[in-house]
N, C-alpha and C positions, 0 to 999 in steps of 0.2 A: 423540573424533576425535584422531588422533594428529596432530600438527603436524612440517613437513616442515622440517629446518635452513632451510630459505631461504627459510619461512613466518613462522616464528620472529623471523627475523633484519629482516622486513617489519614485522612488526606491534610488535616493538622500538622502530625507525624512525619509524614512525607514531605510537606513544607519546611518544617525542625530539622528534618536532616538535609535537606537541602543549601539549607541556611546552614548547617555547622559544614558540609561539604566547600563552600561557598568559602566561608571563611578563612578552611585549610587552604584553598588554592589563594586566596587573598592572601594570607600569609606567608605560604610558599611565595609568590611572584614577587611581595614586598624584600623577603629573604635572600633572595637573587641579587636585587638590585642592593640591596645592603653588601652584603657582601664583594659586590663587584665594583662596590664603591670604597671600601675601605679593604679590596685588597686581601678576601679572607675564602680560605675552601677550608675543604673535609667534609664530611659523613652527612651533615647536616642539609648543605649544599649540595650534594648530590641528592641527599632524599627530595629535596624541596623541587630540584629542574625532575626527578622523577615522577614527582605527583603530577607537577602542571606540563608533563609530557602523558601520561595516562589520561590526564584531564581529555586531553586535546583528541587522543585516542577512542575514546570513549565516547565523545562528542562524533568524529569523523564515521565511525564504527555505526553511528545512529542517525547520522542522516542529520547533523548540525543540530539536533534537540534533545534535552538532555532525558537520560530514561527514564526521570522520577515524574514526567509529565505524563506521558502513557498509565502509571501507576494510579498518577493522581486521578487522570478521566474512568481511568477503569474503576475507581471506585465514587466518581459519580460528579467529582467536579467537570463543570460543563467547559471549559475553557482550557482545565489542564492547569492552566499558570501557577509555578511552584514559588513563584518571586512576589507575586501581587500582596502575598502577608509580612514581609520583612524588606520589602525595599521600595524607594518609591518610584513612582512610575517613569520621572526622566530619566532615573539611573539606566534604568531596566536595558533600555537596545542600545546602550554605548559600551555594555561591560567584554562583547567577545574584542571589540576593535581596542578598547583602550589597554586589554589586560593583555592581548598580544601584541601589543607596540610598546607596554612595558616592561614583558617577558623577554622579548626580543634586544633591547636594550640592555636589560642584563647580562643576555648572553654574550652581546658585542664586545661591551665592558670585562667580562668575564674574558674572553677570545685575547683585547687588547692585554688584559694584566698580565697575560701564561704570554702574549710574543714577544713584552718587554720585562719579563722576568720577576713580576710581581706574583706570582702565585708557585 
């Protein structure tokens, strides 16, 4: 299927936000762990476990795949993949397991600091 400039130019777009989406939870999760490492809360902390609890929502809500994939085929990419332009391909199917085993570690951390009285 031949893709039309302004199909192209869509699911480019789609990929860009994907990729800044991507980042915010990347950050968000790094956030967490920083934080539960050096013993730190407020407003920040709570937006950050907010995002990558919406993440996860959002993901669960769609059937484990994220909706900008749907987006993408609907407007003509044949595979959908919102990752295959900014990341490379080993990363690709380690990222739900590693970034919920280090979301989850933050949280632990986080749990431990509030029962020994650091937060």
């Amino acid at each position: 299927m031949s893709l039309t400039r302004n199909n192209r130019q869509k699911i480019f777009l789609v990929k860009a936000a994907h990729t800044a989406i991507f980042f915010l939870f990347s950050a968000s999760i790094g956030y967490v762990l920083y934080s539960a490492i050096r013993g730190n809360h407020g407003w920040v902390l709570y937006l950050a476990i907010g995002a990558v609890v919406l993440e996860g929502l959002v993901l669960v809500a769609n059937g484990w795949e994220c909706p900008l994939t749907n987006l993408a085929k609907r407007w003509g990419d044949e595979t959908g993949r919102v990752t295959d332009m900014f990341f490379p391909g080993w990363f690709v199917p380690h990222v739900f397991r590693t970034y919920t085993a280090l979301f989850l570690l933050g949280i632990a951390l986080l749990a431990v600091n509030y029962a020994v009285g650091r937060l």
